[in-house]
C-alpha positions as CSV (number, residue, x, y, z in Angstrom):
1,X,-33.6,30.9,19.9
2,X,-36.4,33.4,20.5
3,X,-39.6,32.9,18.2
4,X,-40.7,35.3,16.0
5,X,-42.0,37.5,17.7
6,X,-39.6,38.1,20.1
7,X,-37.4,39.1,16.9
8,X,-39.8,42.0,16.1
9,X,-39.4,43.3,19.4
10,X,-35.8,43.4,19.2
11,X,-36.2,45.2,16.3
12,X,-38.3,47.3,17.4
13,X,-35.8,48.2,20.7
14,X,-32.8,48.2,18.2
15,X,-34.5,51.0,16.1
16,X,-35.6,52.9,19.1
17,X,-31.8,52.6,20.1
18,X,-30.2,53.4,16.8
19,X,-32.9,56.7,17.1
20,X,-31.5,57.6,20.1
21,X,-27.9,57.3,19.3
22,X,-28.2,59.5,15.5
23,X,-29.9,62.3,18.2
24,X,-26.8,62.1,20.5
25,X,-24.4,62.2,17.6
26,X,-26.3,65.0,16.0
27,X,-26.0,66.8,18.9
28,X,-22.1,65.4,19.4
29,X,-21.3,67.4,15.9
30,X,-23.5,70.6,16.8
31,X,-21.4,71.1,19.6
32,X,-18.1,70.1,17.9
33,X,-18.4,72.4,14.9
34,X,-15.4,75.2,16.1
35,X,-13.5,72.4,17.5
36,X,-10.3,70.7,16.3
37,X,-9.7,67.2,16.9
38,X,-7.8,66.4,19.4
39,X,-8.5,70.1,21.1
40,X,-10.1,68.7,24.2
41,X,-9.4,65.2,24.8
42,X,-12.2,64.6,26.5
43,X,-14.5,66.2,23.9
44,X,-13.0,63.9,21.6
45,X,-13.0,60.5,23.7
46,X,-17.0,61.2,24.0
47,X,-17.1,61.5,19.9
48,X,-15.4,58.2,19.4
49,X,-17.5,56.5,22.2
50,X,-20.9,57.6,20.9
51,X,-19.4,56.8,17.5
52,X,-18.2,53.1,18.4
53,X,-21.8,52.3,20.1
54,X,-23.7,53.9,17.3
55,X,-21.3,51.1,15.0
56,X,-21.9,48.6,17.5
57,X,-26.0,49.1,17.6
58,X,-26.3,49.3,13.7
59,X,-24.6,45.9,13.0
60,X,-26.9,44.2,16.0
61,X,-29.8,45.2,14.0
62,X,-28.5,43.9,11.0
63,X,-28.0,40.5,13.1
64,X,-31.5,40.8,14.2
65,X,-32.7,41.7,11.0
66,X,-30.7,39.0,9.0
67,X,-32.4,36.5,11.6
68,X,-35.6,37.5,11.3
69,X,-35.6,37.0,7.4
70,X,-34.0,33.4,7.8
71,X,-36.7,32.6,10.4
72,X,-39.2,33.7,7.2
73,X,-37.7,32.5,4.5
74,X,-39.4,28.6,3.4
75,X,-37.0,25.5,4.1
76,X,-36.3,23.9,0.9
77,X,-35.9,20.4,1.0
């Protein structure tokens, strides 16, 4: 299991991620505002992708997250 510092780093890579991925979706929905779904198949394949990863990287942080408060929470014995 990494320490705890290597926790804060993934949390740090995992917000920088998540960042990334609300940019590309923002973009995603710019660009899809006079579109139907389902219009261009491809248009829409790249919405549910970028919409599946953005899932996908939110619940890893929680993971990380969740593990870095157990790591800091006192034992109790």
């Amino acid at each position: 299991m990494p320490d705890e510092s290597g926790l804060t780093d993934r949390l740090k890579l995992d917000a920088i991620t998540n960042g990334l991925l609300v940019v590309a979706l923002a973009l995603y929905f710019f660009f899809a505002r006079g579109q139907q779904v389902g219009d261009d198949l491809t248009f829409t394949a790249l919405g549910a992708t970028l919409m599946v990863f953005a899932t996908f990287a939110v619940l890893h942080t929680a993971q990380d997250l969740i593990g870095l408060v157990a790591r800091r929470r006192p034992t109790q014995c």
